[in-house]
Backbone bond lengths (Angstrom), bond angles and torsions (degrees), N, CA, C in turn:
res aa  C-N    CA-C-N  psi(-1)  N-CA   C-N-CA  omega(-1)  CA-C   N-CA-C  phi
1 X - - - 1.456 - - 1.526 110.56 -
2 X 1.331 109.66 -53.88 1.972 104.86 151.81 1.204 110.24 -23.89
3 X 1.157 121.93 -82.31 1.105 130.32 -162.05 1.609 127.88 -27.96
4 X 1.583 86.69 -59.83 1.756 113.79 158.39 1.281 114.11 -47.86
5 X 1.172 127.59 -48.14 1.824 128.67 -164.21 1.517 85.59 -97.01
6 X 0.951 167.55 -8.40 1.858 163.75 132.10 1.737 85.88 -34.29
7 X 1.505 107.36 -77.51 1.419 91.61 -142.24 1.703 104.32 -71.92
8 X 1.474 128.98 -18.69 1.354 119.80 153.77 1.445 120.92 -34.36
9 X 0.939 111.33 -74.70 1.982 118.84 177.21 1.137 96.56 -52.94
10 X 1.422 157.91 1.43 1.228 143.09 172.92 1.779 97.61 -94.41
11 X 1.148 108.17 -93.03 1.697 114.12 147.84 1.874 111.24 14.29
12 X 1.259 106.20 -78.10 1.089 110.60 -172.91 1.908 108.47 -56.34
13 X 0.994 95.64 -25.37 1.655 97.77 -171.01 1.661 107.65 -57.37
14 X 1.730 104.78 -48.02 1.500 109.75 -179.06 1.431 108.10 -89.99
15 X 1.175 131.07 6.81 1.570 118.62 161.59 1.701 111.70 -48.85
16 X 1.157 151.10 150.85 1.362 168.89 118.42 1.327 117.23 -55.15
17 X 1.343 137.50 108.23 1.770 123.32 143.64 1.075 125.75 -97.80
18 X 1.134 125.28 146.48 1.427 128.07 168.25 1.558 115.36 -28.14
19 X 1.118 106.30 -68.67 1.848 108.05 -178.95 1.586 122.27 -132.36
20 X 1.324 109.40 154.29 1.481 98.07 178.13 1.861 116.61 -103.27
21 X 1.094 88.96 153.56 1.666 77.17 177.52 1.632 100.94 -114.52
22 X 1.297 134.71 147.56 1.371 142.76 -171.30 1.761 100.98 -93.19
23 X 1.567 117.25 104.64 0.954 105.33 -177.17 1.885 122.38 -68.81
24 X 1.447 97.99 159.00 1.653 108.25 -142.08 1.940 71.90 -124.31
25 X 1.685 100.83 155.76 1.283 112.43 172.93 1.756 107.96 -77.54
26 X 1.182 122.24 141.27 1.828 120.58 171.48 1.490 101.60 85.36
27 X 1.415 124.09 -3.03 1.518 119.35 -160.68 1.664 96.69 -79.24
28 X 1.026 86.14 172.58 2.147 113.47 179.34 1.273 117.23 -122.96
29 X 1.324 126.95 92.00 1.366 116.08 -166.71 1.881 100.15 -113.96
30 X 1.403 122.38 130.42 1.293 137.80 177.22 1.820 113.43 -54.01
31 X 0.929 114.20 166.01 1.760 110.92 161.21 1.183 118.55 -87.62
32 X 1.414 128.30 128.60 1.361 138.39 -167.19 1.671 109.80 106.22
33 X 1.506 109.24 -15.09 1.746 98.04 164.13 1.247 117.30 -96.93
34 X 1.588 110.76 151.63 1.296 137.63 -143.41 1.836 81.91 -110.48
35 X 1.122 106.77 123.13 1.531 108.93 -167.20 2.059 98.21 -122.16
36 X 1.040 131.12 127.36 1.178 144.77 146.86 2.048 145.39 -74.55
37 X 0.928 111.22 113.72 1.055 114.70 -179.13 1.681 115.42 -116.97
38 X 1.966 106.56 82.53 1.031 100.30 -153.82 2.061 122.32 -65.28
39 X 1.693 79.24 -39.86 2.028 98.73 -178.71 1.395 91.77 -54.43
40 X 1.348 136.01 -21.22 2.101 106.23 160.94 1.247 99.83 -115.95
41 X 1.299 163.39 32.16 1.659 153.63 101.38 1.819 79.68 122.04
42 X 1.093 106.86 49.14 1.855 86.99 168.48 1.187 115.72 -155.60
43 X 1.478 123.03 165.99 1.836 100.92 -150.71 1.699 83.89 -167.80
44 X 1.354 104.75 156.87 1.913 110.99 -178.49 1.406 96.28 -158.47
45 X 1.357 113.09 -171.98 1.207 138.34 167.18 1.891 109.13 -125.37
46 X 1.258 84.69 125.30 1.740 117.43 157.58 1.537 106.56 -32.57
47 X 1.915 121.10 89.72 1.510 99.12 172.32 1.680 114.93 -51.69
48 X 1.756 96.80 149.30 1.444 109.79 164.35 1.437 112.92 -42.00
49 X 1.341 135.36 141.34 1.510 146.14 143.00 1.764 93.40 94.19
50 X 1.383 118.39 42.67 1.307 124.97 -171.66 1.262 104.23 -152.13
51 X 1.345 123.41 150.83 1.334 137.91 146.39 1.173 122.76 -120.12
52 X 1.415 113.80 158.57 1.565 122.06 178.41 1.612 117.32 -141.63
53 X 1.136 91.80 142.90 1.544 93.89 173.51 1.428 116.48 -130.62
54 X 1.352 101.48 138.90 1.646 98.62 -177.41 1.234 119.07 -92.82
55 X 1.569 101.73 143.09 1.548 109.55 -169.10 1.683 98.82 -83.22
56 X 1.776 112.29 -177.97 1.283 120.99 -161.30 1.653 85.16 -82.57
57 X 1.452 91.95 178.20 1.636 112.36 157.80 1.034 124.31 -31.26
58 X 1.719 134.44 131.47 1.315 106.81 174.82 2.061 94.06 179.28
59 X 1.154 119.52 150.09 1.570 111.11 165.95 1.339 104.65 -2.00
60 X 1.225 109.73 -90.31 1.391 126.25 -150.68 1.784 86.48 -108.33
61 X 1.549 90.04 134.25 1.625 91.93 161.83 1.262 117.71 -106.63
62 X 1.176 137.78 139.38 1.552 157.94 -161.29 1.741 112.47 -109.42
63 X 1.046 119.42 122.90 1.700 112.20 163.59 1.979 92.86 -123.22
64 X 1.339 104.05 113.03 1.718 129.07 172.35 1.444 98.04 -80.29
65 X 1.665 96.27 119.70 1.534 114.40 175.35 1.691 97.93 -100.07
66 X 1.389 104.14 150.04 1.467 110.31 -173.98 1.772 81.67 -148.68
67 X 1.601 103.58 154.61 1.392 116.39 170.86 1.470 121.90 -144.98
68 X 1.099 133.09 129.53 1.919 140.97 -172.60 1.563 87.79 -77.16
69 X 1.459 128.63 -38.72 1.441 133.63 -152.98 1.666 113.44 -104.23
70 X 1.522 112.87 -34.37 1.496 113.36 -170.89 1.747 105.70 -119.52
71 X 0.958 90.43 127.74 1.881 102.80 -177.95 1.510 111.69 -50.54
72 X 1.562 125.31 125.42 1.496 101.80 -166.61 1.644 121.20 134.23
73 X 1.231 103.96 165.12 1.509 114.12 171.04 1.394 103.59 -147.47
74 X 1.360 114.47 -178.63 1.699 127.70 -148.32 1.616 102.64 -161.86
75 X 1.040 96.29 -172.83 1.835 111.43 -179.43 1.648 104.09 172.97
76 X 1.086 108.89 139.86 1.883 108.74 148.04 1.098 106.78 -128.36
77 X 1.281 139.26 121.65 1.214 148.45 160.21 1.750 128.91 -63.09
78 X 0.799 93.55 68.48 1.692 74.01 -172.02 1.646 118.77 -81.29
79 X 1.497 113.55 141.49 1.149 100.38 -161.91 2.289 98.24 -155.67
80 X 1.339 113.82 156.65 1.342 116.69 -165.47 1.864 99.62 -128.91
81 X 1.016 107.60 109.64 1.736 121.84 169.41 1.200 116.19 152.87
82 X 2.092 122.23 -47.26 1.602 93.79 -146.00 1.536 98.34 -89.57
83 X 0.855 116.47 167.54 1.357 128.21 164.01 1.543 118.02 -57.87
84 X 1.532 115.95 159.96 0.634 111.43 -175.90 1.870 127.22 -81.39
85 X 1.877 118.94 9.28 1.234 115.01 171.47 1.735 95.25 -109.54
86 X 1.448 115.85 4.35 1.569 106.23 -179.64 1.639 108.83 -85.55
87 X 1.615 98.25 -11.66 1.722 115.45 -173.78 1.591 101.15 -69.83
88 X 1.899 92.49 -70.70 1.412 89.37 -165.99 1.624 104.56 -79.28
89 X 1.356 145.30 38.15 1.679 140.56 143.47 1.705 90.63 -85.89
90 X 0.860 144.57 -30.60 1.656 144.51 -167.39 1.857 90.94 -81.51
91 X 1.002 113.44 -58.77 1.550 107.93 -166.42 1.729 110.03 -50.20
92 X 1.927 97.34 -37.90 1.340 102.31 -176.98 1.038 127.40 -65.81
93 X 2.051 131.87 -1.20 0.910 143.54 169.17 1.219 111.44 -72.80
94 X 1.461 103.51 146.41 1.588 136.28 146.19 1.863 102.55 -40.16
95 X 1.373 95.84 110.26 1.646 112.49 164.11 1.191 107.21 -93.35
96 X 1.941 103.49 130.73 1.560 107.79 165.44 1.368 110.12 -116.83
97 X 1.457 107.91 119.38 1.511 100.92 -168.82 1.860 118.15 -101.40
98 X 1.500 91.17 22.66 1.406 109.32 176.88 1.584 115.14 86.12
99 X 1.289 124.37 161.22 1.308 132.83 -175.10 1.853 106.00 66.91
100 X 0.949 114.25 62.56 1.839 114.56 -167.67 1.805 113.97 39.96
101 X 1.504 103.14 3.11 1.818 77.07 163.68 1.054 127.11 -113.06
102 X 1.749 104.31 160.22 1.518 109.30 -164.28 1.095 101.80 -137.12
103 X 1.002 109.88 117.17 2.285 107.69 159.13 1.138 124.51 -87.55
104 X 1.198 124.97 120.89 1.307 142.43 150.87 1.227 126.74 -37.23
105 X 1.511 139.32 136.91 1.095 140.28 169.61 1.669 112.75 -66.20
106 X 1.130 134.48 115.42 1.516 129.38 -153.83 1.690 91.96 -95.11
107 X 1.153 156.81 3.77 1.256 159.24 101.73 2.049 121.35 -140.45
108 X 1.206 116.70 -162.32 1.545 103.06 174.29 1.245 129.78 -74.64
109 X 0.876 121.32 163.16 1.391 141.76 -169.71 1.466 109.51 -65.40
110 X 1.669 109.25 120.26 1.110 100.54 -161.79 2.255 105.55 -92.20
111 X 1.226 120.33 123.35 1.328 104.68 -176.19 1.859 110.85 -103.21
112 X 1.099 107.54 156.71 1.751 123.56 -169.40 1.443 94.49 -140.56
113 X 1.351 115.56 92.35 1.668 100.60 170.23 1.867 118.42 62.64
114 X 1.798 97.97 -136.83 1.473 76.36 151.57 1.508 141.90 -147.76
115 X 1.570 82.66 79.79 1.870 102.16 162.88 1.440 82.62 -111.17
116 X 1.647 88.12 -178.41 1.317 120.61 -179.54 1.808 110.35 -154.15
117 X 1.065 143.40 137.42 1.554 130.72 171.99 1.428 88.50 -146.87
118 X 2.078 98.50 157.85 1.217 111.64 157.72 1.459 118.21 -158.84
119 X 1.134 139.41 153.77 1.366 138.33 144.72 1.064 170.68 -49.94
120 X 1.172 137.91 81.53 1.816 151.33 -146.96 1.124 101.94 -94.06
121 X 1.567 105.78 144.34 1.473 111.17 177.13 1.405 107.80 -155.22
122 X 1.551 138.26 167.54 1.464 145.36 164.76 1.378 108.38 -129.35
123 X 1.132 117.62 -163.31 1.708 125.15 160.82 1.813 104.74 -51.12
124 X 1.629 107.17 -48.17 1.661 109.34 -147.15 1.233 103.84 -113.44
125 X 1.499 114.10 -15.48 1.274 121.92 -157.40 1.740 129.24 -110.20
126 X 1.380 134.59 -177.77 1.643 102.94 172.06 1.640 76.61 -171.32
127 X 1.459 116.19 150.75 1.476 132.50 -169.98 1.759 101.11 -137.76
128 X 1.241 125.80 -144.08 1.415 156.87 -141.62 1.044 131.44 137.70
129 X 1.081 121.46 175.67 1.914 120.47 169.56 1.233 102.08 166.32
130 X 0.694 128.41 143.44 1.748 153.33 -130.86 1.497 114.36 -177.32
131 X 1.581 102.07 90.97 1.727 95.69 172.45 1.943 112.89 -102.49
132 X 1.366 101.57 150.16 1.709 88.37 168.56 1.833 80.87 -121.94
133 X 1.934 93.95 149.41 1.435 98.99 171.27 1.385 91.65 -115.99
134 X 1.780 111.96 157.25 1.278 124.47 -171.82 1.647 96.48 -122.97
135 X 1.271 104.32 160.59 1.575 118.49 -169.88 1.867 116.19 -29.29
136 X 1.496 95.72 -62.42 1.256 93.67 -168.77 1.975 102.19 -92.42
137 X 0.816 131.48 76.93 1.713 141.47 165.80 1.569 82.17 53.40
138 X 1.027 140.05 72.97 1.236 125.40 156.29 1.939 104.97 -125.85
139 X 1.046 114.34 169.92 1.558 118.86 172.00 1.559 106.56 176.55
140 X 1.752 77.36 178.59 1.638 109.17 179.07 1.195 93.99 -127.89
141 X 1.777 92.14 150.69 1.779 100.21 160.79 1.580 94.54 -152.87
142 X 1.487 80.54 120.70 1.467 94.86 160.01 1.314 128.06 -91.07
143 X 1.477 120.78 139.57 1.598 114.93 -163.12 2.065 89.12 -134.02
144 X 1.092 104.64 131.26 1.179 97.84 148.47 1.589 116.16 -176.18
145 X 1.870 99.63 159.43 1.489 125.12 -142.64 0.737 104.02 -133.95
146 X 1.853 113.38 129.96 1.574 131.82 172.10 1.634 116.27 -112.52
147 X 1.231 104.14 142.26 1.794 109.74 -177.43 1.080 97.68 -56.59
148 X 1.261 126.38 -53.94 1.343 93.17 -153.15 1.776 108.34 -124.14
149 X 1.126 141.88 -166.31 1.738 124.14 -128.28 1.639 93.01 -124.34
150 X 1.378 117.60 6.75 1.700 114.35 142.90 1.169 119.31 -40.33
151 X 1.300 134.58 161.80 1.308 141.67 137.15 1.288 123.66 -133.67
152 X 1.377 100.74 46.62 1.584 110.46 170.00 1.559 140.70 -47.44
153 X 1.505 81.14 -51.96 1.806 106.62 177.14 1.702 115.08 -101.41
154 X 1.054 104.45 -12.03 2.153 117.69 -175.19 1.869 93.23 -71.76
155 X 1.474 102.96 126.37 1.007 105.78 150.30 2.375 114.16 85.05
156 X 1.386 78.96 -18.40 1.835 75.34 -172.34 2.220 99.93 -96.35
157 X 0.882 104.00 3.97 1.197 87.58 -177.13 1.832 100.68 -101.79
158 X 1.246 99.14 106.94 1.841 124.76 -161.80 1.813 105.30 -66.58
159 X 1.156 104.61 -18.48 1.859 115.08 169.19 1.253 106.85 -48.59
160 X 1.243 117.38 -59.03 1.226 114.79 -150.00 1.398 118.77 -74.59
161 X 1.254 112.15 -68.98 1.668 116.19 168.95 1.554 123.10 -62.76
162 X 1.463 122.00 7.74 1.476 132.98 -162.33 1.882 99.96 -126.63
163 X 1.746 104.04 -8.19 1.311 103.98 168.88 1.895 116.88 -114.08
164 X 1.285 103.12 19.12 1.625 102.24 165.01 1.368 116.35 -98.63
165 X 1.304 103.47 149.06 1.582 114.25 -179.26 1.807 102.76 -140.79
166 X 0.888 105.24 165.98 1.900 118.75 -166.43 2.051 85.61 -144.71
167 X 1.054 115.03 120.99 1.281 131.62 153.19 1.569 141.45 -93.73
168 X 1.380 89.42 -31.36 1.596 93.38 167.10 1.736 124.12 -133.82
């Protein structure tokens, strides 16, 4: 299933859109827009059958994927400093995604160059996360989490992680 979410974020790298939009704090961006975050040099596209909205200013900036169509929640983090072994010790953590649940790292983090992905799990539950690092300590990580402990739909839609890029 790594494997699968590797070659998505690869994928996503050579996607093309027409235009970028510079993500804005409070904004609403559809699936299929190509969203930018220039002050850390890195930029993606909005998976299909998703929306996101970007959160305010902050450390780490966040665009929250929500879906009417796919079971679940999401995140990309984009963020400029840690290195790339301060990333994957963060992936290896215990996620609390509030309300007493927590996912577990279901073993280490698997690295390819420079992505990184791994697997979360509970009794009920099942996650991912998927970072790409870009030249200068910058990245994305995509994280995303389903109620319940399928993984039918996690991870196979190849847009998403196959349309980030890191420039500087």
């Amino acid at each position: 299933m790594i494997g699968r979410l590797v070659f998505i974020l690869a994928l996503a790298l050579s996607v093309v859109a027409a235009a970028t939009e510079e993500l804005q704090p409070n904004q609403t961006y559809a699936g299929g827009t190509r969203v930018e975050a220039s002050s850390h040099g890195v930029s993606f596209v909005v998976p299909q059958g998703w929306t996101g909205r970007f959160g305010r200013e902050a450390k780490y900036q966040a665009l929250l994927l929500s879906s009417n169509t796919i079971e679940g929640v999401g995140i990309a983090i984009i963020q400029t400093g840690p290195t790339a072994a301060q990333v994957a010790a963060g992936l290896n953590e215990p996620q609390d995604l509030g309300a007493g649940v927590v996912l577990r790292p279901a073993g280490a983090p698997t690295i390819r160059g420079t992505r990184m992905g791994i697997r979360y799990e509970n009794e009920t539950r099942v996650g991912f996360a998927l970072a790409l690092m870009g030249p200068t300590q910058n990245s994305v990580i995509w994280a995303l989490m389903r109620w319940s402990a399928s993984t039918s739909r996690i991870g196979t839609d190849t847009s998403t992680t196959n349309s980030t890029s890191a420039s500087r």
